[in-house]
N, C-alpha and C positions, 0 to 999 in steps of 0.2 A: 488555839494554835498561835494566837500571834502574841499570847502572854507569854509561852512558848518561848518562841524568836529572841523576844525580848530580855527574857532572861538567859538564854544561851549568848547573846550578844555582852550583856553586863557583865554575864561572867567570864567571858572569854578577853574584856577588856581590864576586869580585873586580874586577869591572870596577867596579861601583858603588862600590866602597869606593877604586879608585884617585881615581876621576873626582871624589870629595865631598874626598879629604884635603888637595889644596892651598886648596882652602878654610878648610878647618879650620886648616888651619897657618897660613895668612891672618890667621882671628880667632885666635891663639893668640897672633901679633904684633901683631897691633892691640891686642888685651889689654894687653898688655906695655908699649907704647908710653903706651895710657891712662896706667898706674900710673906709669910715668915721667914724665910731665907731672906729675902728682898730687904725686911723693916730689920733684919738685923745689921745689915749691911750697910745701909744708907745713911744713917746718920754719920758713919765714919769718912762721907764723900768729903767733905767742911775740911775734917782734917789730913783727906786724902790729897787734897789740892794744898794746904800749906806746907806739906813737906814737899810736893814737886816745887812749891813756890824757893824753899829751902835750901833744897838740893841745887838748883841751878844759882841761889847766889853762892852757896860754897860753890860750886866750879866757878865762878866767877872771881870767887875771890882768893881760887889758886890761881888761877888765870893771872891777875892783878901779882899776886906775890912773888909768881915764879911759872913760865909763861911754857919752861919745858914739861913742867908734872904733867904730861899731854895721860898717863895712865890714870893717875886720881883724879885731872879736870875732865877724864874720857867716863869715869863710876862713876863721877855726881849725874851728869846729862843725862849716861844709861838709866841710872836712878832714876829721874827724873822723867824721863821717857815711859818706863817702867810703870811711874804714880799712875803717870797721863792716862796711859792706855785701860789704867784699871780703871779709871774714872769715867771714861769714855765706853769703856764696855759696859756698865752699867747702864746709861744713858741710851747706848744701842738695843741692850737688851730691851730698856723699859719701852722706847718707841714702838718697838715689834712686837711685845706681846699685848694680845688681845682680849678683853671678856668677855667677847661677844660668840656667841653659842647657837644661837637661832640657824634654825635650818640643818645642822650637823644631829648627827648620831649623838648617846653614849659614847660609841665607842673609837667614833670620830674625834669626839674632844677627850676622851681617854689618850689615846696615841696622842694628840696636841700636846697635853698637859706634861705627858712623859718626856717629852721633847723639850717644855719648856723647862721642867725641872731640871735636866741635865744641864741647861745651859745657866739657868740662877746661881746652879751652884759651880758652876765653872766660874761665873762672875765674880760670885763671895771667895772663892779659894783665890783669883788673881788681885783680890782688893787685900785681902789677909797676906798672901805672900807681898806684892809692893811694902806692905807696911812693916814688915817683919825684917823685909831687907833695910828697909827706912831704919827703923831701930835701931839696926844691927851696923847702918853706914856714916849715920848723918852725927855730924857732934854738937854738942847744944850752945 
């Protein structure tokens, strides 16, 4: 009887551990995929911050030229504002997300993960957009 037990027990934990691990492997690529949004994005931070660096000496040096272009020395700053905050939303994001797992569900850190992916990729689309205005404002 208690060889029994024991194998009703083994295999009722082998059921549970089949039935959780596509899960798991789930978030293990969802993981994954985060980081890849992230490492794609990051190296572009270096030169996210020299074009706000950029942007604010041209307004600066309409300012210096001609003190009314208050609309072209108003683009560079907005630009410039524009870099920052995609810089900084990277930086916010990276603070807040977490790796840490213990103690939650699957499906506890499933819903996490979805939550964080929306937001990585919010961050890559306002670092791609600043830069694309950048391109498109700044003159070399």
């Amino acid at each position: 009887m208690k060889l029994f037990s024991s194998f009703l027990i083994l295999l009722f934990s082998m059921l549970v551990l089949a039935c959780a691990n596509p899960l798991i492997e789930a978030n293990k690529e969802m993981r994954a995929q985060i980081i890849g949004v992230h490492d794609e994005v990051m190296p572009k931070i270096g030169q996210l911050m020299s074009l706000e660096k950029k942007a604010l000496a041209q307004a600066d040096s309409l300012f210096a030229q001609d003190s009314t272009a208050s609309t072209e020395i108003e683009a560079m700053r907005s630009l410039a504002g524009q870099l920052n905050q995609a810089h900084e939303g990277m930086f916010v994001w990276m603070r807040q997300y977490s790796l840490e797992e213990e103690g939650k569900t699957p499906e506890e850190i499933k819903t996490y993960l979805d939550e964080q992916l929306v937001k990585v990729n919010q961050v890559n689309a306002d670092i791609k957009a600043a830069m694309e205005q950048a391109a498109s404002k700044l003159k070399d």
